[in-house]
N, CA, C and O atoms as a CHARMM CRD file, in Angstrom:
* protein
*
  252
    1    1 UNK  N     18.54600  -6.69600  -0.15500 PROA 1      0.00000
    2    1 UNK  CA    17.89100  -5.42500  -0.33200 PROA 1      0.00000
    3    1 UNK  C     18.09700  -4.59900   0.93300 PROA 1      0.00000
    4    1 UNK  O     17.73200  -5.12300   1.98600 PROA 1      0.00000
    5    2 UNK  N     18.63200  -3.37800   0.97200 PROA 2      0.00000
    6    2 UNK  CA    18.58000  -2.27100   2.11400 PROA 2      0.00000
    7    2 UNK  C     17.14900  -1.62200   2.27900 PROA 2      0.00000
    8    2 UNK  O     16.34700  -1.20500   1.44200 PROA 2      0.00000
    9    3 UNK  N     17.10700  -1.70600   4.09600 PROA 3      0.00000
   10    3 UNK  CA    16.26400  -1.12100   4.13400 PROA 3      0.00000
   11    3 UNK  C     15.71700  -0.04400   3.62900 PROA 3      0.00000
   12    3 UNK  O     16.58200   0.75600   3.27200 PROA 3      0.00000
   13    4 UNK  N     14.79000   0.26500   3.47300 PROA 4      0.00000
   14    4 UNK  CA    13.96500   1.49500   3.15900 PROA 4      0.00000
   15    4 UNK  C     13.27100   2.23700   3.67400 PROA 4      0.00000
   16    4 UNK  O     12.10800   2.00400   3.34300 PROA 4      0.00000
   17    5 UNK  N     13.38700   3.34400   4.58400 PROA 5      0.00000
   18    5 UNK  CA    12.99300   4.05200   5.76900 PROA 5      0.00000
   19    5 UNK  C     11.34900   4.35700   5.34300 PROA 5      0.00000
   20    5 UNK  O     11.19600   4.70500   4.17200 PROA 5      0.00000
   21    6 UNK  N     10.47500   4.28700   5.94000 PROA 6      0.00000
   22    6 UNK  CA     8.99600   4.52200   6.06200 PROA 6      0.00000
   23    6 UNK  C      8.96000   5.84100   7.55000 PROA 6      0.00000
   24    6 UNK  O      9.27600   5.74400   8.73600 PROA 6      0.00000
   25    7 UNK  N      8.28100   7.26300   6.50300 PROA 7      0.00000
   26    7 UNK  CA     8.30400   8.44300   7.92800 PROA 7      0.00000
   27    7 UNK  C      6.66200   8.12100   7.60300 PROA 7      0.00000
   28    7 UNK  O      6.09600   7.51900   6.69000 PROA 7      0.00000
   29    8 UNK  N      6.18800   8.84000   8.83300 PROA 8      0.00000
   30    8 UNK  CA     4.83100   9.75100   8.41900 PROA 8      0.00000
   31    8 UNK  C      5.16000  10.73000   9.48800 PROA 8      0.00000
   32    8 UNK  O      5.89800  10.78700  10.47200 PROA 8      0.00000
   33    9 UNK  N      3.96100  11.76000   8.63500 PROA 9      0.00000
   34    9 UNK  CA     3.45000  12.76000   8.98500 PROA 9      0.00000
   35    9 UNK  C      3.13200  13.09300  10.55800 PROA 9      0.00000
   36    9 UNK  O      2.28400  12.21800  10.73300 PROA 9      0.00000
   37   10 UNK  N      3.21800  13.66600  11.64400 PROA 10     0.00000
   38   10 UNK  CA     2.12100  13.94600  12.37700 PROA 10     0.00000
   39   10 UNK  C      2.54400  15.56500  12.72500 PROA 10     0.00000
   40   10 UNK  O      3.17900  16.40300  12.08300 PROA 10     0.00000
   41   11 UNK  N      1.88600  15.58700  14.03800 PROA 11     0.00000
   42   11 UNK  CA     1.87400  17.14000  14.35900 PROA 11     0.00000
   43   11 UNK  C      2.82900  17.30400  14.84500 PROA 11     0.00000
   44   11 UNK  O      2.53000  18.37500  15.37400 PROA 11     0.00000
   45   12 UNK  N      4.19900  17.07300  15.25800 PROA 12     0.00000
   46   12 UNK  CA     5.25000  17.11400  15.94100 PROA 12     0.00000
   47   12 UNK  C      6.34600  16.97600  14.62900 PROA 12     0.00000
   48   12 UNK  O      7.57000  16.90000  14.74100 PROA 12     0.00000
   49   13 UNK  N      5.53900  16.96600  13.32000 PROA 13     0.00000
   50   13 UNK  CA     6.19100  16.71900  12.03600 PROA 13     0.00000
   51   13 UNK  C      7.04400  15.48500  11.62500 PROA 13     0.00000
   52   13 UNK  O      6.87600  14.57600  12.43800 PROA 13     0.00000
   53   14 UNK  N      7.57300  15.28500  11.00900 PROA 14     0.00000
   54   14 UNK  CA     8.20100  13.70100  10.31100 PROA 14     0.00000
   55   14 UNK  C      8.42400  12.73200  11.24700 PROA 14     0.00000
   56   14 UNK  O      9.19700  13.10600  12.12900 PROA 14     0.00000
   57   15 UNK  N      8.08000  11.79200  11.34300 PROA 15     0.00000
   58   15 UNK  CA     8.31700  10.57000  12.72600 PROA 15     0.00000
   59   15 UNK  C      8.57700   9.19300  11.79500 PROA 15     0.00000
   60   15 UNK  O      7.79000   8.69400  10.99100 PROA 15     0.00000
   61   16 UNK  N      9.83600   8.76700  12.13100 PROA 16     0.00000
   62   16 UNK  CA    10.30700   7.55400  11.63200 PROA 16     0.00000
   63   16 UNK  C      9.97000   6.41000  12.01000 PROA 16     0.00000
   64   16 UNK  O     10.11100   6.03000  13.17300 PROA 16     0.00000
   65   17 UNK  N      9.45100   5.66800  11.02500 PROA 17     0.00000
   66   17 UNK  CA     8.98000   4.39800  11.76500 PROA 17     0.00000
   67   17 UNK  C      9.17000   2.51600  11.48200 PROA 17     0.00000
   68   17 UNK  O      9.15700   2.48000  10.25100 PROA 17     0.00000
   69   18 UNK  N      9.27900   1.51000  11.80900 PROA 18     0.00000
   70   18 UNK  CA     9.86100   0.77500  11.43100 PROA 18     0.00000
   71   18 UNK  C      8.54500  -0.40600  11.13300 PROA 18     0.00000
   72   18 UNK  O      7.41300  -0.44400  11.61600 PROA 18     0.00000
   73   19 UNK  N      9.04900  -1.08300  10.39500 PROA 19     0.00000
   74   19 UNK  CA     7.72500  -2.07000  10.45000 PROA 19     0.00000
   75   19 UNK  C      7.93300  -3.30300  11.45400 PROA 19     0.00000
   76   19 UNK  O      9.06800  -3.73700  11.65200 PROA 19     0.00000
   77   20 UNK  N      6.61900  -3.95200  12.19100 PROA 20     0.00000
   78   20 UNK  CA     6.72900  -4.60400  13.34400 PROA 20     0.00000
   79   20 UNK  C      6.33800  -6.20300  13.02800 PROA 20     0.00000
   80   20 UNK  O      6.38200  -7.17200  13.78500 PROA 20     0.00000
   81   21 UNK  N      5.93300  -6.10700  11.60800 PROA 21     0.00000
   82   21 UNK  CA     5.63300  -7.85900  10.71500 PROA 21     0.00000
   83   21 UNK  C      7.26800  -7.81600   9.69600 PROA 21     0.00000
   84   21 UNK  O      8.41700  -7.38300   9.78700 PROA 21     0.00000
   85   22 UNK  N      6.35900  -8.61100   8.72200 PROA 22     0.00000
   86   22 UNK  CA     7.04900  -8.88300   7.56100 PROA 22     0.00000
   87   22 UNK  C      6.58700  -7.86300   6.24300 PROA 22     0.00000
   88   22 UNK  O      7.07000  -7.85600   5.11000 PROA 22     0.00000
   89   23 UNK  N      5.63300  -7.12700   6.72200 PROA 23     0.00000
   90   23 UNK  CA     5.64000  -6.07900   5.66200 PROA 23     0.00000
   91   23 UNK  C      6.65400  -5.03900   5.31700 PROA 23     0.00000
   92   23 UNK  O      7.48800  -4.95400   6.21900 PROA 23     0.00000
   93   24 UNK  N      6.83900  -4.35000   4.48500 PROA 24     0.00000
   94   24 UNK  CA     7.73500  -3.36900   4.11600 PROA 24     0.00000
   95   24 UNK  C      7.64900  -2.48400   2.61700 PROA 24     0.00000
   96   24 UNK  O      6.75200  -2.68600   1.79800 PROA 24     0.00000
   97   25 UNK  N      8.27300  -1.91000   2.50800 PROA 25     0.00000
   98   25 UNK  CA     8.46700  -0.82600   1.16500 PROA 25     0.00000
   99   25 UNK  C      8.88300  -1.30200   0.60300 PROA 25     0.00000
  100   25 UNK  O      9.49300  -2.18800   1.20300 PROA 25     0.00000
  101   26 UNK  N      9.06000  -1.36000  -0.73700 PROA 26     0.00000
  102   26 UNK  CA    10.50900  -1.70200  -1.58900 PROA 26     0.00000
  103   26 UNK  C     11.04200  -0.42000  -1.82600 PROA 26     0.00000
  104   26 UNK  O     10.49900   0.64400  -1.52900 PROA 26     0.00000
  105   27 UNK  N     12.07800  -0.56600  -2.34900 PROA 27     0.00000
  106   27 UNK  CA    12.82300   0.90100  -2.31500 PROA 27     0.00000
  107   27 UNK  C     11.96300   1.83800  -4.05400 PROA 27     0.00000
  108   27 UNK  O     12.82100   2.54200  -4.58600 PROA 27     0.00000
  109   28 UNK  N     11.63900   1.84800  -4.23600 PROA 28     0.00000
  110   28 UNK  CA    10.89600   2.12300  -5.38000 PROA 28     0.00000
  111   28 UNK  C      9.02800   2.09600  -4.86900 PROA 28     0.00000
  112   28 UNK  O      8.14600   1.85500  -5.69400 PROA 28     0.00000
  113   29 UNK  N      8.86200   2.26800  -4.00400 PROA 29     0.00000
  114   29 UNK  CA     8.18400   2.85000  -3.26100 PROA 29     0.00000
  115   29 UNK  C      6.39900   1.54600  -3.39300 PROA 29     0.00000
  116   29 UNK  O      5.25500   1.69900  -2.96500 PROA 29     0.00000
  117   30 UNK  N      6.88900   0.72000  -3.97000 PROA 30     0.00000
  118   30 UNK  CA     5.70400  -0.55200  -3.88500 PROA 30     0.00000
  119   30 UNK  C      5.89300  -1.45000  -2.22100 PROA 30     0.00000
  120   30 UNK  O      6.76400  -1.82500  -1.43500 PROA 30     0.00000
  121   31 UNK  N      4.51900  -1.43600  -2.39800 PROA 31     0.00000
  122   31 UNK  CA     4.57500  -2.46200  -0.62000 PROA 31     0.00000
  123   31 UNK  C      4.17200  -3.86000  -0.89500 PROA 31     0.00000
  124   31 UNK  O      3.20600  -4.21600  -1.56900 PROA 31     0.00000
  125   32 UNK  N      5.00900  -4.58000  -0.30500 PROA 32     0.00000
  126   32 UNK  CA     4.64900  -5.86400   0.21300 PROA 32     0.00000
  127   32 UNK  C      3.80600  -5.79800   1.62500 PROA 32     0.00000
  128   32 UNK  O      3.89900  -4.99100   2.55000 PROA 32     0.00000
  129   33 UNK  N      3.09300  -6.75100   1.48300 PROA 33     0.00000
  130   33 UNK  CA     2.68800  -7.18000   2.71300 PROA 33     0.00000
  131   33 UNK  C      2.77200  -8.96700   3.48600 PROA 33     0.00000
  132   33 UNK  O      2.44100  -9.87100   2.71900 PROA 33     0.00000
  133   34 UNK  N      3.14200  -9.31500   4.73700 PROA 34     0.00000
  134   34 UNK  CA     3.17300 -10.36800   5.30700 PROA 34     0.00000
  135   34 UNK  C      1.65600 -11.00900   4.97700 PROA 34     0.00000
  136   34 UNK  O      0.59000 -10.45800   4.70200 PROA 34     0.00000
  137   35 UNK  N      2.13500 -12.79400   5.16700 PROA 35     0.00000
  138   35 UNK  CA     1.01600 -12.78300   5.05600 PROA 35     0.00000
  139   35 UNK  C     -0.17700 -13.25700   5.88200 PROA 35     0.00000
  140   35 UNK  O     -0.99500 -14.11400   5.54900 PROA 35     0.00000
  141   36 UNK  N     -0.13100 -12.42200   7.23300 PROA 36     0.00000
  142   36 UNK  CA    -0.71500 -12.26200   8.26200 PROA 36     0.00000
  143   36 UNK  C     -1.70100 -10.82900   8.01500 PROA 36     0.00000
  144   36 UNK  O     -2.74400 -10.86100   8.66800 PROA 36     0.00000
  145   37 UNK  N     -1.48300  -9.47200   7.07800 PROA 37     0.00000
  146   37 UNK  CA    -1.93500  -8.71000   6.66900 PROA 37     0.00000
  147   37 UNK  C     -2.39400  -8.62000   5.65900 PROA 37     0.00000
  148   37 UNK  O     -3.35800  -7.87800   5.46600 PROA 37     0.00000
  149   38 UNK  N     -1.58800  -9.68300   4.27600 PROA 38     0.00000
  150   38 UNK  CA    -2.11400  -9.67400   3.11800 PROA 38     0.00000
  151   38 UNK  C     -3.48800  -9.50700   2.91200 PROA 38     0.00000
  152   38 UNK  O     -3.74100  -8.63600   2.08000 PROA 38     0.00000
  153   39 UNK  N     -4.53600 -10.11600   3.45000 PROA 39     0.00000
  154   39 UNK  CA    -5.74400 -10.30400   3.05800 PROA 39     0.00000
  155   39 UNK  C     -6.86100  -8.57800   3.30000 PROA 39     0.00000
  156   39 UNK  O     -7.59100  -7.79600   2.69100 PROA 39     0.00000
  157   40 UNK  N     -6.24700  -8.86100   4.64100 PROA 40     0.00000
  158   40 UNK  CA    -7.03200  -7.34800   5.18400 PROA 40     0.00000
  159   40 UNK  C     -6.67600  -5.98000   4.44400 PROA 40     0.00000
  160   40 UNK  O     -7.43600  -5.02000   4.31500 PROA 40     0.00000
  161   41 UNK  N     -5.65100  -6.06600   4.08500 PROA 41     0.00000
  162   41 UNK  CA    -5.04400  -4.72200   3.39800 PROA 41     0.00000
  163   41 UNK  C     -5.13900  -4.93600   1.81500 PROA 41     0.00000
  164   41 UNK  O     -4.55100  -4.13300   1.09100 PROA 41     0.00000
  165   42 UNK  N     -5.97200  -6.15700   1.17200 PROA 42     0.00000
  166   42 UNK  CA    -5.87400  -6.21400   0.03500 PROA 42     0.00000
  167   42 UNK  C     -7.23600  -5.50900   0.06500 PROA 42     0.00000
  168   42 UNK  O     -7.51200  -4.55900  -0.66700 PROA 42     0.00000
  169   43 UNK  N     -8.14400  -6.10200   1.05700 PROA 43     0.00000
  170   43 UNK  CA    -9.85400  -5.50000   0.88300 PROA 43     0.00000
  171   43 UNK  C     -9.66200  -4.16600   0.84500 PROA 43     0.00000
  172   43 UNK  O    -10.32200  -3.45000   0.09100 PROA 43     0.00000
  173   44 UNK  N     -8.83100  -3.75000   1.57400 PROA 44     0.00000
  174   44 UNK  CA    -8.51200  -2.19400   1.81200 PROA 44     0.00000
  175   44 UNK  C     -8.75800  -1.41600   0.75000 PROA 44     0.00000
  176   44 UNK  O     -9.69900  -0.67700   0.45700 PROA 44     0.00000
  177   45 UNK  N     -7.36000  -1.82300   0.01300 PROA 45     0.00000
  178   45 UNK  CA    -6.90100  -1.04200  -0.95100 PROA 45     0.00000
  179   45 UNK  C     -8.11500  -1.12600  -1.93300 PROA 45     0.00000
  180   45 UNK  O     -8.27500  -0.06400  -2.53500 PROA 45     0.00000
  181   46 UNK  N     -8.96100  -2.04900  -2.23600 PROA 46     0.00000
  182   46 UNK  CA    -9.78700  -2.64300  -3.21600 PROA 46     0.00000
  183   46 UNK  C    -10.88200  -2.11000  -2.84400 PROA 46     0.00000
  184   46 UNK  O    -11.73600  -1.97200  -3.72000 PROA 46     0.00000
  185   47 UNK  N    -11.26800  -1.54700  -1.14000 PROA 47     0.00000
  186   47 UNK  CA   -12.77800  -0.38400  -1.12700 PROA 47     0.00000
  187   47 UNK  C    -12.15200   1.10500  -1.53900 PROA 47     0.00000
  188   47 UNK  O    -12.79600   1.90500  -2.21600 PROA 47     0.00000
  189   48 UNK  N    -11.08900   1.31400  -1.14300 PROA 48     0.00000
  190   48 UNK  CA   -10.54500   2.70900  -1.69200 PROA 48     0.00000
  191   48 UNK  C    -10.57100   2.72500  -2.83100 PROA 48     0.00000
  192   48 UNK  O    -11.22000   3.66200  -3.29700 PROA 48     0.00000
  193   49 UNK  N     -9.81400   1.60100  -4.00900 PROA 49     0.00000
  194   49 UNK  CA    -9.76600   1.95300  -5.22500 PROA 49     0.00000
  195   49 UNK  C    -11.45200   2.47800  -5.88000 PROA 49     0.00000
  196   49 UNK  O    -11.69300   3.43800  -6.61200 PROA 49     0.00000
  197   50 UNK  N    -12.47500   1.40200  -5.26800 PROA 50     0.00000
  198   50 UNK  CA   -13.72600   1.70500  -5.55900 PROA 50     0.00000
  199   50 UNK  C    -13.95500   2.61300  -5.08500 PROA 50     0.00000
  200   50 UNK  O    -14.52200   3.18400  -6.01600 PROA 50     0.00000
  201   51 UNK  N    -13.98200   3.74400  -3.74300 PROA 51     0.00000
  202   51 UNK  CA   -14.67100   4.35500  -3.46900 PROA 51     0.00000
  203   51 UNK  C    -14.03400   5.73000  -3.81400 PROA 51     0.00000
  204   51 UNK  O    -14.59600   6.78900  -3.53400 PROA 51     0.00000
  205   52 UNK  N    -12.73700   5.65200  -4.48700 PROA 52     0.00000
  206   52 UNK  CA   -12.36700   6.86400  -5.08500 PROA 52     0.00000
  207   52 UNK  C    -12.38100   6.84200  -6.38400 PROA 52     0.00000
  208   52 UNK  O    -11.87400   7.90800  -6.73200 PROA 52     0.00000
  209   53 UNK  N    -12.74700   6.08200  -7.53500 PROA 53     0.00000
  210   53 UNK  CA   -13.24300   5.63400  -8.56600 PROA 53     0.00000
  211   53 UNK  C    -11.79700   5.97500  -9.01300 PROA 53     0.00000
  212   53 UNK  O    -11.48800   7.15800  -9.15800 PROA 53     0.00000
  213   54 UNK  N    -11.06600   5.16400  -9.19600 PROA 54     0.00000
  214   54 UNK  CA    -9.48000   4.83800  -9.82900 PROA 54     0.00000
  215   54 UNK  C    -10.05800   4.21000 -10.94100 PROA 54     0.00000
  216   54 UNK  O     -9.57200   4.43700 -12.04900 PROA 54     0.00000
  217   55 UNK  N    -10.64200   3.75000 -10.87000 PROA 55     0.00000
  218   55 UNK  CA   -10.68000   2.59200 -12.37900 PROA 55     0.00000
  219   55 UNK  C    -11.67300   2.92000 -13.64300 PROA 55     0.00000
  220   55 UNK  O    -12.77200   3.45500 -13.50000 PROA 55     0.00000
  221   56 UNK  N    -11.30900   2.65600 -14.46700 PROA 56     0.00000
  222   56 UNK  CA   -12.75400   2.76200 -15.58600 PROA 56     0.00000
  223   56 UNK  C    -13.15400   1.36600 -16.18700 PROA 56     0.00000
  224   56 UNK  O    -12.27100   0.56100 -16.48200 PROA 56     0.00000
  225   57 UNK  N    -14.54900   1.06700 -16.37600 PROA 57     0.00000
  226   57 UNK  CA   -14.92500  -0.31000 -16.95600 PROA 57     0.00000
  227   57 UNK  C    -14.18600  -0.29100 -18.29800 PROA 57     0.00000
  228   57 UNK  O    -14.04900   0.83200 -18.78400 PROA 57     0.00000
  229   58 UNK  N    -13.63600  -1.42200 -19.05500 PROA 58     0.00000
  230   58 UNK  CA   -12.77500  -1.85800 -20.17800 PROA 58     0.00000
  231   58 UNK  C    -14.05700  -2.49200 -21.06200 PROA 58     0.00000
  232   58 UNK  O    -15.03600  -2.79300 -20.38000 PROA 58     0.00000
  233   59 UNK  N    -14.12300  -2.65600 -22.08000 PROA 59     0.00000
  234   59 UNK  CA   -14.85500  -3.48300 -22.79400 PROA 59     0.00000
  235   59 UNK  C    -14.68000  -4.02400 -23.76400 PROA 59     0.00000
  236   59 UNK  O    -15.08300  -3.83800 -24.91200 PROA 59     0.00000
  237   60 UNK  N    -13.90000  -4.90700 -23.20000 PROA 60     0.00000
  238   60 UNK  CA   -12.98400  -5.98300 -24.01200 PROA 60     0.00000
  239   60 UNK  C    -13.93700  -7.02600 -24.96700 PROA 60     0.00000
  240   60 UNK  O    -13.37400  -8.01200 -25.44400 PROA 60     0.00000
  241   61 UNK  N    -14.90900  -6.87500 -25.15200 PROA 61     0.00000
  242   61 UNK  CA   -15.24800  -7.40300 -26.69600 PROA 61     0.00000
  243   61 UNK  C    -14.84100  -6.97800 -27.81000 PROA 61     0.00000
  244   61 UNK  O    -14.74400  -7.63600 -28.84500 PROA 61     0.00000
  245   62 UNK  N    -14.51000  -5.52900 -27.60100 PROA 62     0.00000
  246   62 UNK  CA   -14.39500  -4.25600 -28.75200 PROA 62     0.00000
  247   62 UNK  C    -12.98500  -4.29800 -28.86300 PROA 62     0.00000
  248   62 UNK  O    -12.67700  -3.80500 -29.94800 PROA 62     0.00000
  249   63 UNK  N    -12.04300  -4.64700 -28.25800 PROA 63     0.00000
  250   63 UNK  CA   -10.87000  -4.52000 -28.41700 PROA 63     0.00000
  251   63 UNK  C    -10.14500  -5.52500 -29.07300 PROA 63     0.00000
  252   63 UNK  O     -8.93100  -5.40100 -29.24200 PROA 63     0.00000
């Protein structure tokens, strides 16, 4: 797999940056993470998903 360049943003505008673990992009824009980060960045993503309400309850009896 070829790398896949990761920029961000700042005030000096686009800044290229490389990753310093085993994490990375896939080229289709999903992230892996090492698994030295896995855990911490799973809670992450999992208070954001809650605290921006991404999800709706399912109620899979009915279905």
């Amino acid at each position: 797999m070829s790398e896949h360049p990761y920029s961000r943003h700042s005030i000096e505008g686009d800044k290229k940056t490389k990753w310093i673990c085993g994490c990375f992009e896939t080229v289709d824009g999903f992230f892996k993470f090492c698994s030295n980060h896995n855990d911490t960045l799973k809670k992450a993503i999992e208070a954001q998903i809650d605290e921006l309400d991404m999800t709706i309850v399912v109620d899979e009896k009915s279905a």
